[in-house]
DOLUM-404782 format. One record per residue (C-alpha): residue in one letter; y, x, z. Coordinates in steps of 0.25 Angstrom, whole numbers, padded with zeros to 4 digits, always signed. Layout:
BEGIN
AYXZ ...
# end
This chain:
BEGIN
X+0000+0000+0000 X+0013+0006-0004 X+0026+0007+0005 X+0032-0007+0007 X+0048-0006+0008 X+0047-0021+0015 X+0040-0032+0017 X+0045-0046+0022 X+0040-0058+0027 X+0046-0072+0024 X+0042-0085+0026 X+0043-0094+0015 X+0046-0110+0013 X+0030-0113+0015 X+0029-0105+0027 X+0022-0092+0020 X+0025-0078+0025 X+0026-0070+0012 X+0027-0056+0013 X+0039-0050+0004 X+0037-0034+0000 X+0048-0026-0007 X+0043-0010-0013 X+0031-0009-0020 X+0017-0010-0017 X+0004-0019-0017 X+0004-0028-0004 X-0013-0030+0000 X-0016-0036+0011 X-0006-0040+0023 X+0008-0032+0022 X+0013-0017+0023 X+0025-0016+0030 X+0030-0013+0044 X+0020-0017+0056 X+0026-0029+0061 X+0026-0033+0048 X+0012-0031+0046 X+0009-0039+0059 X+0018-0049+0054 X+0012-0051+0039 X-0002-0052+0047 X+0002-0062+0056 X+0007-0071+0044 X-0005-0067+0036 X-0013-0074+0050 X-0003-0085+0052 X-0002-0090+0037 X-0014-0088+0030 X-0008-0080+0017 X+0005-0071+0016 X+0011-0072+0002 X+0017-0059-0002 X+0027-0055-0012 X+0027-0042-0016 X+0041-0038-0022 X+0043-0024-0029 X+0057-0022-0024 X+0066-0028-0012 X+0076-0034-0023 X+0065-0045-0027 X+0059-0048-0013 X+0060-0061-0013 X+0054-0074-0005 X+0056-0081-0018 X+0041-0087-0025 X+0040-0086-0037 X+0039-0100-0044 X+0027-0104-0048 X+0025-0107-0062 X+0023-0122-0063 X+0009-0126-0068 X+0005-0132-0082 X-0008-0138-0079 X-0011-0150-0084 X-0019-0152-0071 X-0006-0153-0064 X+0000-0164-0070 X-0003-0178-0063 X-0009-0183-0076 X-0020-0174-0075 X-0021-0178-0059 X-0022-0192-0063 X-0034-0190-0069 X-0040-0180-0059 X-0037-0193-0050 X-0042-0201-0059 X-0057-0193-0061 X-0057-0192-0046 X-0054-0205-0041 X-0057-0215-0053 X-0068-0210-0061 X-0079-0208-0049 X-0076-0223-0044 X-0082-0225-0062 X-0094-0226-0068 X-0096-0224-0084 X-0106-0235-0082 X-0098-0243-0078 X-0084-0239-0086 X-0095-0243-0099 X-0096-0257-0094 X-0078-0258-0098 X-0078-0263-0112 X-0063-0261-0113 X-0065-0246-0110 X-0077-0243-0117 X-0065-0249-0128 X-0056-0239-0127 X-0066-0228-0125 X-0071-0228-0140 X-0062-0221-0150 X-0064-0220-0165 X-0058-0212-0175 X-0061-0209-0190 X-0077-0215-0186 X-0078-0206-0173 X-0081-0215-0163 X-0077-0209-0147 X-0084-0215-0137 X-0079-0211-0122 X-0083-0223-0113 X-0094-0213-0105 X-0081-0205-0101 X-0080-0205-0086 X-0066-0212-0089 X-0059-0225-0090 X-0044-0230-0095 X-0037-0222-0085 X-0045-0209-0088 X-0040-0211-0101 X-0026-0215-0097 X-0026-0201-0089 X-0032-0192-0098 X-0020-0198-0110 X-0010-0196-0100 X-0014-0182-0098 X-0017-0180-0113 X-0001-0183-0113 X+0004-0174-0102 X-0003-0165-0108 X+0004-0168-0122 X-0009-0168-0128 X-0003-0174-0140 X+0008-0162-0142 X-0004-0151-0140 X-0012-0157-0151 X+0000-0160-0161 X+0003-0144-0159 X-0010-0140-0162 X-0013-0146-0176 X+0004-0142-0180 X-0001-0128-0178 X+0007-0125-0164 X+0002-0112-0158 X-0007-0119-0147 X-0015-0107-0146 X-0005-0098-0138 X-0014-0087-0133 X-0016-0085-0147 X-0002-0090-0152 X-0009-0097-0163 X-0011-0112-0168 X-0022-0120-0166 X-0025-0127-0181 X-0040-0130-0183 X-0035-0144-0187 X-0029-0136-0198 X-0039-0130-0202 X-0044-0146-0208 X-0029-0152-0211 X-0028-0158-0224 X-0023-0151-0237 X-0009-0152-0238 X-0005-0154-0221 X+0003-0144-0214 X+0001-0137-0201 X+0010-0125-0200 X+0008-0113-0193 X+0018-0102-0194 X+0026-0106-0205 X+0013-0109-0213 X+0005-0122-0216 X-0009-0117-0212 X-0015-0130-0218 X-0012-0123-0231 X-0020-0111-0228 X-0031-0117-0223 X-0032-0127-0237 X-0030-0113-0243 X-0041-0106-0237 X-0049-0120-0238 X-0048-0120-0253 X-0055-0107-0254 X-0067-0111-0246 X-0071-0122-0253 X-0066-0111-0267 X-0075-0102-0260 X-0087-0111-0255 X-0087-0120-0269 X-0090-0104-0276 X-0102-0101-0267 X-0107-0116-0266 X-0107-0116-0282 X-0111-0102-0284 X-0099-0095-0290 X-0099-0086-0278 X-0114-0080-0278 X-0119-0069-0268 X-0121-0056-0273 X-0134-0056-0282 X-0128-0067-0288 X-0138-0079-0278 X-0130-0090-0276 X-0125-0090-0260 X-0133-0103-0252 X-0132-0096-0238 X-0120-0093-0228 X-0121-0087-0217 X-0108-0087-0207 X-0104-0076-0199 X-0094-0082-0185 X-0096-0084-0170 X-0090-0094-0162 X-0082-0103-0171 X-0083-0098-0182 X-0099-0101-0180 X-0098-0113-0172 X-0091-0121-0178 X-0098-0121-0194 X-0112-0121-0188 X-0108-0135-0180 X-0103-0141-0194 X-0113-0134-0202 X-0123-0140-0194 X-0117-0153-0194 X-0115-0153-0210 X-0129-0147-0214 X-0136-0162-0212 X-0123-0169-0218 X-0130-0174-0231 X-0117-0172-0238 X-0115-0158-0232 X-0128-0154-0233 X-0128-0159-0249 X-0117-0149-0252 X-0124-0138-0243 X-0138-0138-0253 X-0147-0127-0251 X-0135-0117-0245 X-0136-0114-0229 X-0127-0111-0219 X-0131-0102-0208 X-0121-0095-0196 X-0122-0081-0189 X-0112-0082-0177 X-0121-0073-0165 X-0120-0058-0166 X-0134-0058-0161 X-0141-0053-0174 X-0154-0065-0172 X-0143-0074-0177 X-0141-0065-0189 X-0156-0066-0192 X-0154-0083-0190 X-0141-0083-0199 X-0148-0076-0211 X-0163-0078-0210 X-0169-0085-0222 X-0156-0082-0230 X-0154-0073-0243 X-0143-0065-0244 X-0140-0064-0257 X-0138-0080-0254 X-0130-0078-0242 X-0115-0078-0238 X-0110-0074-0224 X-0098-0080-0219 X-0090-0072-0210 X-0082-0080-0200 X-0071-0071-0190 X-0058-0074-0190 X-0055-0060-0188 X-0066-0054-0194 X-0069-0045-0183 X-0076-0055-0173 X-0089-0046-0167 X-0099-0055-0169 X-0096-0060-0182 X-0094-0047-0189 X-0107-0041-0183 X-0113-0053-0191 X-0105-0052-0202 X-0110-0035-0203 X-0124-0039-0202 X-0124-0051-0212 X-0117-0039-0223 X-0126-0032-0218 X-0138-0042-0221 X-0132-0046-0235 X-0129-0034-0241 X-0144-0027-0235 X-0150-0038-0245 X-0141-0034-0259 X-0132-0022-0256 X-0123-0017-0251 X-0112-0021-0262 X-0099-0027-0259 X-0103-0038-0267 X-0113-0042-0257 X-0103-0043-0246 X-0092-0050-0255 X-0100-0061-0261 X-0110-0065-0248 X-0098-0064-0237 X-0085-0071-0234 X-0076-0073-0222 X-0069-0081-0215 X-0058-0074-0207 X-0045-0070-0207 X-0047-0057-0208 X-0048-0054-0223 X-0047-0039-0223 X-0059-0038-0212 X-0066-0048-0223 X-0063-0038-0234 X-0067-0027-0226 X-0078-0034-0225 X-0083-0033-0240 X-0079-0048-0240 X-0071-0052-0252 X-0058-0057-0248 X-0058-0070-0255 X-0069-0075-0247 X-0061-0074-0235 X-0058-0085-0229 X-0048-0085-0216 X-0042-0095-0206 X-0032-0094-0194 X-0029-0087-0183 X-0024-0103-0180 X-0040-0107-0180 X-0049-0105-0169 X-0063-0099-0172 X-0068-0113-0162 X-0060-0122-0172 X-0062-0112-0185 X-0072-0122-0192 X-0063-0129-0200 X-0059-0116-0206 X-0065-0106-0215 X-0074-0103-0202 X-0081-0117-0206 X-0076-0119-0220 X-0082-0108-0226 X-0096-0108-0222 X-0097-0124-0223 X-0090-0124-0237 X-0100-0114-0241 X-0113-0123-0237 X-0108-0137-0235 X-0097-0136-0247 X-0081-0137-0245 X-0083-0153-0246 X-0091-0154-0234 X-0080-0144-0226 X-0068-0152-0230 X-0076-0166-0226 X-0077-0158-0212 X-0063-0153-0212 X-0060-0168-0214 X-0065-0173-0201 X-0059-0164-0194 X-0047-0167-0199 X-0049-0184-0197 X-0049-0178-0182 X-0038-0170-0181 X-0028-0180-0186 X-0033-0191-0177 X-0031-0180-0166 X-0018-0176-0169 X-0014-0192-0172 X-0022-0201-0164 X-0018-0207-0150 X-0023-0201-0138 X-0032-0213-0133 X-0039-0213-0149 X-0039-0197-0149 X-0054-0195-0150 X-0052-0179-0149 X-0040-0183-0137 X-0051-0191-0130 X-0062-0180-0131 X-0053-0171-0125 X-0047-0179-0112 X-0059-0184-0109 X-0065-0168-0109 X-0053-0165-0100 X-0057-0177-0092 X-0071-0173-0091 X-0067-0158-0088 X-0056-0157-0078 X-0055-0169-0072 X-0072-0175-0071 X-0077-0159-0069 X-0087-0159-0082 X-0087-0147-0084 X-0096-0147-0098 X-0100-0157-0110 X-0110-0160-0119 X-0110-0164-0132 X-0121-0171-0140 X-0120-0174-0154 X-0131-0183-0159 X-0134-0176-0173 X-0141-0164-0176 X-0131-0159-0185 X-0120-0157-0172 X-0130-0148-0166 X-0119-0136-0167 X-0107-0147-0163 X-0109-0143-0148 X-0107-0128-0149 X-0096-0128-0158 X-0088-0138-0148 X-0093-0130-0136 X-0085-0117-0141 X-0074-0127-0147 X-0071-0133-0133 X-0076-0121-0123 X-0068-0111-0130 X-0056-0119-0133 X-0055-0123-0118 X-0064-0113-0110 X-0050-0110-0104 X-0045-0106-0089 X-0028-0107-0093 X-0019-0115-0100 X-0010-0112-0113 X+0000-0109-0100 X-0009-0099-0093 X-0013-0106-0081 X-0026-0106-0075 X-0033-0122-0075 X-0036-0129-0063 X-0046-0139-0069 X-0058-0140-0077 X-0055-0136-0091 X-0065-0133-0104 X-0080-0138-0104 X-0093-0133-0107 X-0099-0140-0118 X-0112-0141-0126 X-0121-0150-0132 X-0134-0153-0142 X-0136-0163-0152 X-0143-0177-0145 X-0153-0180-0144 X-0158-0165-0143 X-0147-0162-0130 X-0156-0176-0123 X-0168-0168-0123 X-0161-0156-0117 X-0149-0157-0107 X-0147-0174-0108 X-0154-0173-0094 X-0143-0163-0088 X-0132-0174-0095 X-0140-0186-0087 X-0144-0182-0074 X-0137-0168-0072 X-0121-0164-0073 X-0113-0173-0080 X-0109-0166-0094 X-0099-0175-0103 X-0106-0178-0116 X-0101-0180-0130 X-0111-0189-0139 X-0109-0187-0154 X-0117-0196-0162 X-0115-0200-0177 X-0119-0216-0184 X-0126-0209-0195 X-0137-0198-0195 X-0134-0187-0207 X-0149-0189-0207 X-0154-0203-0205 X-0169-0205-0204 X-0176-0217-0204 X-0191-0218-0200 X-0200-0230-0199 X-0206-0235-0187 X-0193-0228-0179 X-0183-0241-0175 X-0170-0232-0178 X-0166-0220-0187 X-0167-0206-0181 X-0151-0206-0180 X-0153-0220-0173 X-0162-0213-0162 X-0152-0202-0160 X-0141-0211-0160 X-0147-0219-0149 X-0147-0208-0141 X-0133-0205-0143 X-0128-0219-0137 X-0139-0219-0126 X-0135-0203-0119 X-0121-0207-0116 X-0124-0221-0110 X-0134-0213-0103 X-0125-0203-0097 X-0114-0214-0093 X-0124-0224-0088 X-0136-0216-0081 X-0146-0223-0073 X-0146-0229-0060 X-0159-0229-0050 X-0158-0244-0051 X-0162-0244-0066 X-0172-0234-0062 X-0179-0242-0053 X-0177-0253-0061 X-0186-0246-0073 X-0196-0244-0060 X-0194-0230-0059 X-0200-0224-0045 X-0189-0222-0034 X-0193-0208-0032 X-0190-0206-0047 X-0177-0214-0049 X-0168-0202-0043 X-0173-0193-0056 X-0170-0206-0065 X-0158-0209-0062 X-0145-0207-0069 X-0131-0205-0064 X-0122-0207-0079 X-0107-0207-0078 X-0108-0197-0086 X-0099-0197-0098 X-0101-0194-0112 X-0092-0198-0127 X-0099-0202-0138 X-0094-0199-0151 X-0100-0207-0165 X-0096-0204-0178 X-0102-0210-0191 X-0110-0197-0195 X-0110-0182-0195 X-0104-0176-0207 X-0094-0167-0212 X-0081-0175-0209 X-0087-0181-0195 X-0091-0166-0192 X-0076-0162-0193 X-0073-0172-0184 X-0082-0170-0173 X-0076-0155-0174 X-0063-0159-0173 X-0065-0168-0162 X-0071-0160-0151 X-0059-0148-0156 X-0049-0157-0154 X-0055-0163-0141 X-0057-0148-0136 X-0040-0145-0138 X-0038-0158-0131 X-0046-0153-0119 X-0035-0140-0121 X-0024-0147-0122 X-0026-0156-0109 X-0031-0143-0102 X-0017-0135-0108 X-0029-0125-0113 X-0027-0115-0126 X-0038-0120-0130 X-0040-0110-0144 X-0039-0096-0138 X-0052-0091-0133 X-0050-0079-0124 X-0062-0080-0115 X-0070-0076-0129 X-0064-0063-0129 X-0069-0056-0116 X-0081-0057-0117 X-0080-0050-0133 X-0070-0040-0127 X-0084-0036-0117 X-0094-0037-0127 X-0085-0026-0135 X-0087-0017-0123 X-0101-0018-0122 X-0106-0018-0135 X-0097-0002-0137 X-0105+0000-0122 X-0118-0003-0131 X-0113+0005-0143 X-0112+0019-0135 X-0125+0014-0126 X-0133+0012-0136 X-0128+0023-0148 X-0121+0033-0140 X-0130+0033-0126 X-0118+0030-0118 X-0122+0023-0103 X-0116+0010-0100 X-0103+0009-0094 X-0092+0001-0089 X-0098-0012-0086 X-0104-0019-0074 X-0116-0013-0066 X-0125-0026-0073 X-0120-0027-0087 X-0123-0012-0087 X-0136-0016-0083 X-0140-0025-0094 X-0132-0015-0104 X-0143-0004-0101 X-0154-0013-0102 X-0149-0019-0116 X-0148-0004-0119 X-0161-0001-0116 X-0168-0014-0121 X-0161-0015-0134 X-0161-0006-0147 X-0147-0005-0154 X-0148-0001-0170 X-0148+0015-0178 X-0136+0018-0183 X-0135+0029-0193 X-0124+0033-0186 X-0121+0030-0172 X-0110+0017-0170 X-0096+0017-0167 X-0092+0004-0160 
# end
């Protein structure tokens, strides 16, 4: 502890002693200063509990003065969000979804349609006033405003200082967003019109691989986004008939893990000499991507050369870097780039999706899906709150979230072909609101983001619908469809195939909400011992969403409604929900211990610089796993 040149002792309006220094040094515990003064600051340590200290550099700016405390800016302090904490607290307990069923007028109101999407929310654990609430926070909020300056093109995104436009990215020919001086629906029309250029060449065979084989297989290259997002409407489009028409005999695969089994899985069964890699990175240095785009290079040109040709006529990009591209050996015309404006979660309207589904599906079937999503963002932007299908969603998540503790949700599309929906929403809403801060910087004292997952029904029944029924209460999204993109009849069954999924999808909600009592049991002559192990709770809520059937279009505005539903969520909360700092760490370490493995494995160095037990599995990796022969050693 350094020389004190003073140190005071006041007491303040609330009746704290606070200990005021002048000099300079580091105050620990207790106070440095005369002996009575130690005594003193003891005894007031005793008497009150906790001593504040000020510790002043110079005597000139001693002072007794607090400094003001900023005011807050969370949306948790405002008494529209204390209403509803009221409100879940006292009201909802004394409500029963049960019973709330039984209120025609509600059940009324709880049903919104738009554009043959049917929104069904009557098994919410809600009623008028919830809704009331949760519009009034909407509005205190100013909800509306956030949305309006997120499709204008107003640099929401201010961690990054960049405009949040995925909306954009599906605006009609001819509309103007403007960003910087520039009208970005423009550019993206532009870049637009050479995919379907590009796509139309390589679907008709005008653009043919190196050995002159007509290209039939396409391979894309991205993690995260710019993987998640394709596959979920790849799959989604393979058994549309019109979609899959168009598609013929050509295939569509995707490598997004750096592990190299998913290499062997992305390429297994396919000829090169038919094949063209897609290489999706915005910056065209992402790790993972570009160990996959090296091996895949690597792959083609082992089977006919090593030619430029080879390089030129079987891989394109998708990136803003062009330059790296080129470097590359890609030809620079079969670049194709998007914004830093577009998030690689919300990138699949882009060239990250245009490209590899023009390819196999044909640009037809892209624009019908770019249309869908944009029947939804209009209606999101335009339509009132209380017949806002995307503004409903998303109160209802903050609703569930912070104010009824669910702390995850499930979602269960009843098709097949939404078997990749779930895991492209999962990153879409846990890395868009994954969050601990507001746009402000302030810390959250409430329950904010969710954990989400699902599986196609009636698969997930058979797997986890016991935890959903008898375990924790899990929120749940139902998505069915009126029509089967494969209906099958067969004789001697009493309904279609579809029929029997279907019935499903109406009886799992009613399931949830309604349960089962030890009455019904017994009344079904069930043994008393057994009726504990029978019976249901319910109250637990779900929203069913119907839609007339799954296709290109209605896959664009399924997409666009759990995006927007996800920024809603962000907007309540005061998020920045399109940054996404909490992915770099974790790459930032990975770096560090893969130049660890490097001089381990080529240069003999021991293992340094980490932790006792990550040291510990390092050397056993080491020892239990063979690295490859370089002619000469590797430079990391």
């Amino acid at each position: 502890v350094l020389d004190w040149k003073f140190l005071d002792l006041r007491k303040v309006g609330d009746g704290r002693m606070l200990g005021f220094v002048g000099g300079v040094g580091v105050l620990n515990s207790g106070f440095v200063g005369s002996a009575s003064l130690r005594a003193e600051s003891r005894r007031a340590v005793l008497a009150r509990k906790r001593v504040d200290l000020r510790m002043v550099l110079s005597p000139e700016k001693s002072s007794s003065v607090e400094e003001p405390k900023k005011e807050s800016k969370l949306i948790s302090r405002t008494p529209e969000w204390a209403a509803l904490k009221k409100h879940a607290t006292e009201d909802i307990p004394l409500t029963n979804i049960k019973e709330l069923l039984e209120d025609e007028e509600r059940n009324n109101e709880m049903l919104v349609d738009y554009d043959d999407i049917y929104l069904d929310f009557t098994r919410q654990r809600a009623n008028r006033k919830t809704l009331d609430l949760l519009f009034q926070l909407a509005e205190k909020a100013n909800l509306k405003e956030k949305i309006s300056g997120m499709v204008s093109g107003e640099k929401i995104n201010i961690t990054e200082d960049r405009a949040v436009l995925h909306t954009a990215l599906r605006a009609a020919k001819g509309e103007k967003v403007i960003v910087d001086g520039v009208n970005v629906v423009d550019e993206v029309h532009g870049v637009l019109d050479r995919i379907k250029q590009f796509s139309e060449f390589v679907r008709n065979g005008e653009h043919v691989g190196a050995t002159g084989k007509r290209i039939v297989n396409f391979v894309a290259c991205g993690i995260g986004g710019s993987y998640l997002g394709p596959d979920f409407v790849h799959e989604a489009l393979k058994t549309d008939p019109l979609a899959a028409e168009a598609a013929g005999d050509r295939h569509l695969r995707f490598l997004a893990n750096v592990d190299p089994v998913d290499v062997k899985r992305a390429t297994m069964e396919l000829e090169p000499e038919e094949t063209m890699v897609i290489i999706i990175s915005k910056t065209f240095t992402t790790r993972e991507t570009m160990v996959n785009a090296i091996t895949m290079r690597d792959w083609l040109t082992h089977a006919m050369g090593n030619g430029s040709e080879v390089v030129a006529q079987h891989m394109v990009a998708c990136s803003s870097n062009v330059e790296g591209a080129k470097e590359f050996g890609i030809n620079e015309e079969n670049v194709f780039g998007f914004w830093d404006w577009v998030g690689g979660r919300y990138s699949v309207c882009s060239a990250v999706g245009a490209v590899p589904l023009s390819l196999q599906y044909g640009f037809d079937s892209f624009e019908r899906f770019l249309s869908g999503a944009r029947s939804i963002d209009r209606h999101f932007a335009s339509a009132p709150m209380e017949k806002n299908l995307p503004i409903i969603m998303g109160l209802l998540g903050v609703w569930n979230i912070s104010h009824l503790g669910f702390k995850t949700r499930a979602m269960h599309p009843y098709t097949e072909a939404l078997v990749k929906l779930p895991a492209h929403i999962q990153q879409v809403d846990m890395e868009s609101n994954g969050k601990h801060v507001t746009v402000h910087g302030e810390e959250v004292d409430f329950e904010v983001g969710e954990i989400d997952w699902g599986e196609p029904g009636t698969n997930g029944q058979h797997s986890f619908f016991q935890l959903l029924h008898m375990g924790q209460v899990v929120p749940c999204d139902f998505i069915g469809f009126c029509e089967s993109q494969n209906p099958i009849c067969e004789d001697g069954l009493p309904v279609s195939n579809h029929d029997e999924l279907m019935a499903n999808f109406f009886a799992q909600p009613d399931a949830l909400a309604n349960g089962k009592t030890a009455q019904e049991c017994r009344d079904e002559g069930v043994p008393e011992w057994l009726i504990p192990h029978k019976t249901f709770s319910g109250n637990r809520p779900s929203m069913s969403i119907l839609m007339r059937v799954l296709d290109a279009y209605t896959t664009g505005q399924l997409l666009a409604l759990y995006e927007h539903r996800t920024a809603v969520e962000g907007f309540i909360w005061d998020l920045n929900s399109f940054d996404q700092w909490g992915v770099e760490l974790g790459k930032t370490l990975a770096t560090t211990v893969r130049k660890q493995i490097s001089k381990s494995r080529y240069h003999n160095e021991e293992v340094t610089g980490f932790n006792s037990a990550t040291t510990k599995l390092l050397n056993v990796y080491l020892g239990g796993s063979v690295g490859c022969v370089f002619e000469e050693e590797p430079v990391e």
